[in-house]
C-alpha positions in Angstrom: 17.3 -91.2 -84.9 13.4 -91.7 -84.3 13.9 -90.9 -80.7 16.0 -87.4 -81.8 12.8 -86.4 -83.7 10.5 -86.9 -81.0 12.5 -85.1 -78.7 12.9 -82.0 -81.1 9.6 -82.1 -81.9 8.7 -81.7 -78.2 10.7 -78.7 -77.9 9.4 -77.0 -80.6 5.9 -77.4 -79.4 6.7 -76.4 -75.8 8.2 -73.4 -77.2 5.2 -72.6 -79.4 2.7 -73.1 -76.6 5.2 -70.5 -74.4 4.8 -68.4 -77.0 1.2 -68.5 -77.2 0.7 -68.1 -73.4 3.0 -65.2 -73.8 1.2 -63.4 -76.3 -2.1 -64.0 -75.1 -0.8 -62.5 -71.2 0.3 -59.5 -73.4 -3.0 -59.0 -75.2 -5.0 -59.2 -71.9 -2.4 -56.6 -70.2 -2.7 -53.9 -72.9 -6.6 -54.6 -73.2 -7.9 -50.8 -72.2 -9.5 -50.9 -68.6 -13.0 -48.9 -68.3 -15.2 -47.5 -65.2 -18.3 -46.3 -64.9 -20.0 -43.4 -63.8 -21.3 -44.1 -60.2 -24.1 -41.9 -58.9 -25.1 -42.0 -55.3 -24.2 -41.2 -52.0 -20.6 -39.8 -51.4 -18.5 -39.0 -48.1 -15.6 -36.9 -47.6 -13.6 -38.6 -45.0 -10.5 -38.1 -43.0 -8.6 -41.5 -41.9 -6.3 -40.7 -38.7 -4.8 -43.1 -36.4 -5.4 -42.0 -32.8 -5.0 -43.5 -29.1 -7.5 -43.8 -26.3 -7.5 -41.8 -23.1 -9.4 -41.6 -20.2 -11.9 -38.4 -20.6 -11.7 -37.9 -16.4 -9.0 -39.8 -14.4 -7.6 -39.2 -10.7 -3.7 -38.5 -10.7 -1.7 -40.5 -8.1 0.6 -38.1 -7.1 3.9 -38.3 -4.5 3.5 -35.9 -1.6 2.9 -32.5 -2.0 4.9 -31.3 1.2 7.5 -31.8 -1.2 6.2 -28.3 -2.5 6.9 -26.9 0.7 8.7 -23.8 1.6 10.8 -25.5 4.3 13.0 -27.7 1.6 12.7 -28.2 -1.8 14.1 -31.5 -3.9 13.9 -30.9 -7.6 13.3 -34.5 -8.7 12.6 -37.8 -7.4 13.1 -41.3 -8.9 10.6 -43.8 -8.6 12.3 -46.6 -6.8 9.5 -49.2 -8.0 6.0 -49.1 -9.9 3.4 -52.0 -10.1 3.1 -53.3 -13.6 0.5 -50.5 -15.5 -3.2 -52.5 -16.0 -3.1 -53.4 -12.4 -6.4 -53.1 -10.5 -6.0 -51.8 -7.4 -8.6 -50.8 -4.5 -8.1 -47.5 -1.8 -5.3 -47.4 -0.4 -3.4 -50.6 -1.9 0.1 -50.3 -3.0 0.9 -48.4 -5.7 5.2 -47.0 -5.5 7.9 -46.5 -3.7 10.2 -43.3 -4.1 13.6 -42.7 -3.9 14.8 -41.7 -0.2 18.2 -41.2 -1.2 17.7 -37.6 -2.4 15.4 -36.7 0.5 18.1 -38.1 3.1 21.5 -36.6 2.6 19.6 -33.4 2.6 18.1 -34.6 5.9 21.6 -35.3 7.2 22.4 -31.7 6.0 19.2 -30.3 8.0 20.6 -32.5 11.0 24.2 -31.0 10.9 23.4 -27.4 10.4 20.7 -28.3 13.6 23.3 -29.3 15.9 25.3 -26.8 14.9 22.3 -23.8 14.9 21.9 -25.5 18.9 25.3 -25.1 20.0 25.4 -21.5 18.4 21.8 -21.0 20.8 23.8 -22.3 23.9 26.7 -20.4 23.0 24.9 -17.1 22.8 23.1 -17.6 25.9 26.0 -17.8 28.2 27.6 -15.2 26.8 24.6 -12.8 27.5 24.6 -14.2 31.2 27.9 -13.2 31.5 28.0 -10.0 29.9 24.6 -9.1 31.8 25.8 -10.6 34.9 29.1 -8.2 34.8 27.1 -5.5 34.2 24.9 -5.9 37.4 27.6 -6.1 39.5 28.8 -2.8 38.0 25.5 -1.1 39.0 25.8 -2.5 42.5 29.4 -1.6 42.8 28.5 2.1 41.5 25.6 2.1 43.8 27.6 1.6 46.7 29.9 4.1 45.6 27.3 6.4 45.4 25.9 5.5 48.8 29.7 5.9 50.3 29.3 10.0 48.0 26.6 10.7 50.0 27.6 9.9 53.6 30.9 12.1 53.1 28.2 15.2 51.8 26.4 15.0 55.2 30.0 14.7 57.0 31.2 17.7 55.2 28.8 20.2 56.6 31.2 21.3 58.9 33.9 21.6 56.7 34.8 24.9 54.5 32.7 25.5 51.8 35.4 24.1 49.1 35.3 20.8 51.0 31.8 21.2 51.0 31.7 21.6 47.5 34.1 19.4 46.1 32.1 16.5 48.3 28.7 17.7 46.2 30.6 17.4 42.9 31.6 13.8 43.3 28.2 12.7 44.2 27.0 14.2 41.0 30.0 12.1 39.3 28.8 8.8 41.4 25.1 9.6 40.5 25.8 10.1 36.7 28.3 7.1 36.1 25.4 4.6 38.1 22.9 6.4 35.8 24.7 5.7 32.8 25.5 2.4 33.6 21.6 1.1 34.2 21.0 3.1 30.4 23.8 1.2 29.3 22.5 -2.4 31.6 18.7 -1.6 29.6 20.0 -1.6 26.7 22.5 -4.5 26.7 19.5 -6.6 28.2 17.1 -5.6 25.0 20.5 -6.8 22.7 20.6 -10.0 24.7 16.9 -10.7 24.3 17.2 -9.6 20.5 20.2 -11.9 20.1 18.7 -15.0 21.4 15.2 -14.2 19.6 17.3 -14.3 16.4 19.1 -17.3 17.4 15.9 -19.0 18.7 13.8 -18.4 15.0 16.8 -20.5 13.4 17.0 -22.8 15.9 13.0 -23.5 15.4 13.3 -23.1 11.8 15.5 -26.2 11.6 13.7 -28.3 13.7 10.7 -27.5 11.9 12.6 -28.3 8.8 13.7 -32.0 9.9 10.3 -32.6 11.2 9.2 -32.2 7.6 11.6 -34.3 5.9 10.8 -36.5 8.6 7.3 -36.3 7.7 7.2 -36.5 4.0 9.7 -39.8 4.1 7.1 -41.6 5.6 5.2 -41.1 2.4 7.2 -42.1 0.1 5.3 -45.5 -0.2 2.9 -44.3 -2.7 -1.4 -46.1 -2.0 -3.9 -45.6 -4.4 -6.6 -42.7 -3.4 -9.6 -44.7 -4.8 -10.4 -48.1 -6.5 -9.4 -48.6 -10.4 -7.3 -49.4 -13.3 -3.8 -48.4 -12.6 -2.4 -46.6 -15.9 1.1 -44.8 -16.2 1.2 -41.3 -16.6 2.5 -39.8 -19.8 4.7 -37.2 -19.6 5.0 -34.1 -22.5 7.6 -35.7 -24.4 5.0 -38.7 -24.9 6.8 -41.2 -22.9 5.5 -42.8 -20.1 6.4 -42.8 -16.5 7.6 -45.6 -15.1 10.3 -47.2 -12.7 14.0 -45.0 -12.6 11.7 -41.7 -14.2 11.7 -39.0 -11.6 9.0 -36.8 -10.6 9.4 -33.0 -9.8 7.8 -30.5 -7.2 6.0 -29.0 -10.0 4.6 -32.2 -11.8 3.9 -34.8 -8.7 2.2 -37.4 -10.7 3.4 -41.0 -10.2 0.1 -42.7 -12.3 -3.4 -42.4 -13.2 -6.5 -43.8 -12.2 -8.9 -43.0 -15.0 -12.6 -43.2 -15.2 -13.3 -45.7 -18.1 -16.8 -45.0 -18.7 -15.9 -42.2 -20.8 -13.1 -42.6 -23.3 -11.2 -40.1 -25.6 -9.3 -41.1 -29.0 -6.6 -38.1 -29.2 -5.4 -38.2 -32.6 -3.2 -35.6 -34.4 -4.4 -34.2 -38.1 -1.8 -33.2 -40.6 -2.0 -29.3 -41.9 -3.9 -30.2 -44.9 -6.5 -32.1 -43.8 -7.3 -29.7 -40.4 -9.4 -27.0 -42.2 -12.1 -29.9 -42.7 -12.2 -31.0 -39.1 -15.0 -29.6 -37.5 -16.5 -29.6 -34.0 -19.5 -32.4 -33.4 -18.7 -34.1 -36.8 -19.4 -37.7 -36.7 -16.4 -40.1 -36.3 -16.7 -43.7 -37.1 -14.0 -45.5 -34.7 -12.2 -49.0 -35.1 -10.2 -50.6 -32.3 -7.1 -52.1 -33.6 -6.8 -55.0 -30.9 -10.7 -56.0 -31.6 -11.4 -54.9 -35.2 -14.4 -57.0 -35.1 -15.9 -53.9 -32.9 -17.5 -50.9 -34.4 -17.8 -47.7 -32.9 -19.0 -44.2 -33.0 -17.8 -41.0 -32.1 -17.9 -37.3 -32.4 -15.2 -34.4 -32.7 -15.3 -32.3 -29.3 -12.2 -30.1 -29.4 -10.2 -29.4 -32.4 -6.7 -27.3 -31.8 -6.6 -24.2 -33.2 -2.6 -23.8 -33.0 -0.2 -26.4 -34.6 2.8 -28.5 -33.0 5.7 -30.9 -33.8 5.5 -33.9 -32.4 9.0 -35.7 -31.8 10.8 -37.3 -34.5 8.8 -35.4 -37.1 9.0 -32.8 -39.7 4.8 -32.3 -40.5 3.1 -29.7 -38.6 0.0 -31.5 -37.1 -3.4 -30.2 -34.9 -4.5 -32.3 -31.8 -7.7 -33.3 -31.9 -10.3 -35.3 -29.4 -13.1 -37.6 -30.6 -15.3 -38.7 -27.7 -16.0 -42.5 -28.0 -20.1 -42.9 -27.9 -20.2 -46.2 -26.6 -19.0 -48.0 -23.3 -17.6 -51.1 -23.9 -15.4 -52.9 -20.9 -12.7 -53.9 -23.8 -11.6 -50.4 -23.9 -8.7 -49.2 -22.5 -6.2 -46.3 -22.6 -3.2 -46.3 -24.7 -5.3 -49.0 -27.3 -4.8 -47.7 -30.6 -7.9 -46.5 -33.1 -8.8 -46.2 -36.5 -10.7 -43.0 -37.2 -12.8 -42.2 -39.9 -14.2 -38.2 -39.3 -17.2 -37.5 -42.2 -16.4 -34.0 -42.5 -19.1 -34.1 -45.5 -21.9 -36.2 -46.9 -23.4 -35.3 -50.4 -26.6 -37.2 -50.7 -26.8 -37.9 -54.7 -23.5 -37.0 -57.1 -21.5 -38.5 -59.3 -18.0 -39.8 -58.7 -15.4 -41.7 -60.4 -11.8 -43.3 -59.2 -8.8 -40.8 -59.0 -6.7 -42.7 -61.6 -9.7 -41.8 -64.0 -9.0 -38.0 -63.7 -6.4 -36.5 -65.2 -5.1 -32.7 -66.1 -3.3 -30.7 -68.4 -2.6 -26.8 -66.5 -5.8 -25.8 -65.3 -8.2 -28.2 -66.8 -9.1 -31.8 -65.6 -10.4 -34.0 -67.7 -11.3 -38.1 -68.4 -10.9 -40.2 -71.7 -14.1 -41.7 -73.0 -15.5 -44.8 -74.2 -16.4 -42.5 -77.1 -13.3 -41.8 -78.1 -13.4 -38.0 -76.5 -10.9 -36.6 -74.2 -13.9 -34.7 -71.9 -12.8 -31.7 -69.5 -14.9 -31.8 -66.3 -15.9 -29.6 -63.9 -14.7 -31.4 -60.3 -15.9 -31.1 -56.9 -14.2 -32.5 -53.7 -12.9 -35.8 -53.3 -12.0 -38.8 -50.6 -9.0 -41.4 -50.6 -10.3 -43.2 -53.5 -12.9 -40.8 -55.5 -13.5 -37.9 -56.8 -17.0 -35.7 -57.4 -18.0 -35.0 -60.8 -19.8 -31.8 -60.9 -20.1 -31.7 -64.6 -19.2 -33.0 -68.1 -20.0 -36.5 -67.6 -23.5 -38.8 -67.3 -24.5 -41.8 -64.5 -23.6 -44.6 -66.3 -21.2 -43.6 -69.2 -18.4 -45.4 -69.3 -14.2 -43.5 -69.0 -10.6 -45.2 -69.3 -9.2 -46.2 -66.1 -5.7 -45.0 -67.1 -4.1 -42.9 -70.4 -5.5 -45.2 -73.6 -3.1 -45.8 -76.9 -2.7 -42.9 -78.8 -4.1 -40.0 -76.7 -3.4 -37.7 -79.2 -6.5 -39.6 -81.5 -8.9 -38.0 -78.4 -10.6 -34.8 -79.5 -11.2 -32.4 -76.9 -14.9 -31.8 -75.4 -16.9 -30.0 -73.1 -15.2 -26.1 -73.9 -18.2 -24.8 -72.5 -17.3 -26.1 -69.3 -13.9 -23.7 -69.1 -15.5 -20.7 -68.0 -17.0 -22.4 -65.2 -13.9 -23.9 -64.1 -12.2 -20.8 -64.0 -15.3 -19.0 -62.3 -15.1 -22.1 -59.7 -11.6 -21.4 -59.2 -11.8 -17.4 -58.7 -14.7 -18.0 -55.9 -12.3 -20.5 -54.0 -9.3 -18.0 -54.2 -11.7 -15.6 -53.1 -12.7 -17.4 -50.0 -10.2 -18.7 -49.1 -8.4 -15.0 -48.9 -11.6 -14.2 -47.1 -10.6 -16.7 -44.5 -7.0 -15.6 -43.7 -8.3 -12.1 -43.2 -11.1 -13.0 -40.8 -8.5 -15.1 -38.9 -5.7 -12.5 -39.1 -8.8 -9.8 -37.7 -9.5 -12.3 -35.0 -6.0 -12.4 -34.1 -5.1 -8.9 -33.8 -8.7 -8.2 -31.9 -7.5 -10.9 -29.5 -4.1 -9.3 -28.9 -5.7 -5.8 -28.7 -8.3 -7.3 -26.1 -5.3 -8.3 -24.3 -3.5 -5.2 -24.3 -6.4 -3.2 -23.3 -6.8 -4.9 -20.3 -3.2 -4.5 -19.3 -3.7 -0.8 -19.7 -6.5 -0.5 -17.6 -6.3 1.5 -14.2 -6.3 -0.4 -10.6 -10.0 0.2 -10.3 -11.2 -0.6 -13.7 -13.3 -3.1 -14.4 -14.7 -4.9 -17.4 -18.6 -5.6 -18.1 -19.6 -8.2 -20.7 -23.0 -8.0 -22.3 -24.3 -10.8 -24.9 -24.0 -8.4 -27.1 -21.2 -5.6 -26.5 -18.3 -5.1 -24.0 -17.9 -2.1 -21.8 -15.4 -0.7 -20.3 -15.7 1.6 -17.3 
């Protein structure tokens, strides 16, 4: 019985102390959470996630006879492709094409060649023969005409009929011979015509296989100069590598790039672009070292939008040049970007959860007990500006406090500002899209000037007007 009563007594203290804990975990969760007014330096940044390039790099590209006008192939495997990262030196290995393509339209070339030579033989013995009957015509008619004339002079004793009739066929043996050289000329010029023709395709073809012939025994790609072998990457954003093919209009097997200068191309959503900003410091983080710190600096931002694949958001290229050379970097590593589009030396700021709003008006509960509308300025990932309504130092709820509805409203003064703040940024921004929508049309109407000029118009640009004569 004694041992029931410790046992139960146990329990109930176990359960007493659970309670306890339990209650005291709940206290310290619904304790109110305050922040403080912070007063100091405050950037606007922009975090984007881009991937080195190469600023200059030295394509290694198949042979461009294969842009020839004597055959055209419209793509090319690559047969084999040593591993990307490889260092090679001039004129080491680098690929090996497909010959298969290239070949059976060699064979072709070689068919319709043997065949374009017999046609060639063909044609000339039959001009031989045809000129050669011909010639034997004339000497036959000659003779004729010889035999004409010796029965004239034997006729001058006869009567004048006979006489006659003997002068008439000489004429006749004089204009058939006559006729037939005309006719000898211009069979001759045929034959020669005939056999020219026959000779330009006969010379085209070999000309043809001699090419193929050629270009085959480039199909083992060597690198042009020493470097870093990297593979190319095509528009589609995958890279080129062993079974991809290559085309007479895009010849590039790989890259050689120049590593002392390196690009991070990044893409910026919609929203963010219109703070992106040409020579706008960048500070860059490499993901395989993230001990290393770099710098940077926006050099080109897009000024049209695209879709990259398997994506909905409309996004803006843009390239940060990397300020440093380091011998870690390499193409394809993947960065952390931080672009400062702004820097306000002295304001105050508070965290985003702090802020809250009700229509138009944002506002932040107080230590005080107040629920105090603020005027905001611009923000980052984690903080916002406080422009006006609060001090450095005074003390907000982190999150919505029991009984909101207790908080008085403060700071009316402040809504005509707000509203004021408001109109001026509808006001630019609409200012904006019609100095953008001006630039546009002057840009197409720039363009279609030009196309309407006259043959021997031309254009002079001054720095400070254009003229057109």
């Amino acid at each position: 019985m004694r041992k029931r009563i410790i046992i139960f007594s146990s329990v109930i203290a176990a359960i007493i102390l659970l309670i306890l804990i339990f209650s005291k975990s709940t206290n310290d969760k619904d304790e109110p959470q305050f922040t403080t007014v912070e007063q100091g330096k405050f950037e606007i940044v922009v975090n984007v996630t881009g991937e080195l390039k190469a600023q200059n790099s030295e394509d290694i590209t198949a042979p461009n006879e294969l842009r020839g006008r004597t055959f055209r192939i419209s793509e090319i495997k690559i047969q084999d492709l040593i591993p990307e990262g490889t260092v090679v030196d001039s004129g080491d290995y680098v690929a090996t094409l497909d010959r298969s393509a290239l070949s059976n339209q060699l064979k072709n070339t070689e068919d319709e060649l043997e065949k374009s030579q017999q046609t060639y033989l063909k044609t000339q013995l039959d001009t031989t023969l045809q000129l050669r009957e011909l010639r034997n015509n004339l000497v036959n008619l000659k003779f004729d005409m010889e035999e004409k004339e010796l029965v004239v002079e034997q006729s001058k004793y006869e009567p004048p009929a006979t006489q006659r009739q003997a002068e008439i066929n000489l004429e006749k043996a004089k204009r058939s011979y006559d006729q037939e050289l005309h006719n000898y000329t211009l069979k001759k010029e045929q034959a020669v015509a005939s056999m020219k023709e026959v000779g330009i395709n006969l010379e085209r073809q070999k000309r043809e296989r001699q090419d193929m012939l050629d270009v085959l025994g480039k199909f083992e790609i060597h690198a042009p100069k020493p470097g870093m072998l990297i593979y190319y990457r095509e528009w589609s954003g995958s890279k080129r590598k062993v079974g991809s093919t290559v085309s007479p209009w895009d010849l590039t097997v790989a890259t050689l790039p120049d590593l002392s200068i390196m690009n991070s191309q990044t893409y910026v959503n919609e929203i963010d672009i219109s703070k992106i900003r040409k020579d706008q410091s960048v500070r860059i983080t490499v993901d395989a070292f993230p001990e290393k710190k770099f710098t940077g600096k926006v050099v080109e931002v897009a000024n049209i939008g695209e879709q990259l694949p398997n994506t909905d958001a409309k996004v803006f290229e843009v390239v940060i040049r990397v300020n440093e050379y380091d011998a870690i970097l390499r193409p394809a590593m993947t960065t952390g970007n931080q672009i400062v589009t702004n820097v306000y030396d002295s304001v105050m700021y508070i965290p985003l959860e702090a802020l809250h709003a009700n229509d138009s008006l944002s506002y932040v509960y107080t230590r005080k007990g107040k629920r105090q509308i603020v005027v905001t300025g611009e923000m980052n990932e984690n903080y916002i500006i406080i422009e006006k309504g609060l001090s450095a130092g005074e003390q907000v709820y982190l999150s919505v406090p029991k009984n909101p509805e207790d908080f008085e409203y403060t700071g009316m003064e402040l809504i005509p500002v707000i509203k004021q703040k408001k109109e001026k940024k509808k006001q630019e921004e609409e200012m904006r899209r019609m100095e953008q929508e001006n630039a546009l049309k002057n840009k197409n109407g720039n363009k279609m000037m030009i196309k309407g000029l006259p043959g021997n118009a031309s254009i002079k640009v001054s720095s400070d007007k254009k003229e057109t004569k």
